[in-house]
C-alpha positions, 0 to 999 in steps of 0.5 A: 349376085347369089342370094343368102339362101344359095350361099348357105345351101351351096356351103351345106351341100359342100361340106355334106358331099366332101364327108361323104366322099371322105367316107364312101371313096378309098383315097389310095385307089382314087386319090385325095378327093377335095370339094373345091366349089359347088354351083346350085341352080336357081331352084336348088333341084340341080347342083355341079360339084367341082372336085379336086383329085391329087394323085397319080393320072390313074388315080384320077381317072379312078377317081372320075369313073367312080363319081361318075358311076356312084353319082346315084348313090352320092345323091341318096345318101347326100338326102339322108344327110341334108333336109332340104324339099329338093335333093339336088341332082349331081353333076361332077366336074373334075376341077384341075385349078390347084394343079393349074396354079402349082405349074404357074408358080413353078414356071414363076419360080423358074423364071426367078432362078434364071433372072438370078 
């Protein structure tokens, strides 16, 4: 079980890094870009930073590459923002599970229909 400290820093850092996507990323070129859950390492010099991207697939694929390509500069304004004696190293992975659970509730609706 994480500690108290994790929690908060894994909170602290999700909120910082969503404001600085919300700032830095245009959301028509990428896509609306969510942090869904941010997982630091036990020395809090690493952190892997689940986004969610709704859009189109190209979208989406703008939106990957620009994390990718950007990450750097995420971290040095990420350090700017958060006072902590480490700025985590960032890793984005792109996180698919809201679009995973629309199709689950569209293929529950549909059975629902033809049980009707």
């Amino acid at each position: 079980m994480p500690s108290l400290r994790h929690q908060r820093v894994r909170e602290l850092l999700k909120r910082a890094i969503a404001e600085i996507l919300r700032r830095e990323i245009n959301s028509e070129e990428c896509g609306l870009m969510s942090i869904n859950e941010v997982g630091v390492g036990n020395d809090l010099k690493s952190a892997i930073v689940f986004v969610g991207i709704v859009g189109s697939d190209a979208q989406r694929k703008r939106g990957a590459a620009k994390l990718k390509k950007e990450r750097g500069n995420f971290q040095n304004l990420l350090a700017r923002e958060v006072v902590l004696r480490y700025t985590p190293k960032l890793k984005f992975r792109i996180d698919d599970s809201i679009e995973q659970g629309n199709r689950v509730l569209q293929i529950i609706e549909e059975l629902e229909d033809k049980r009707e």
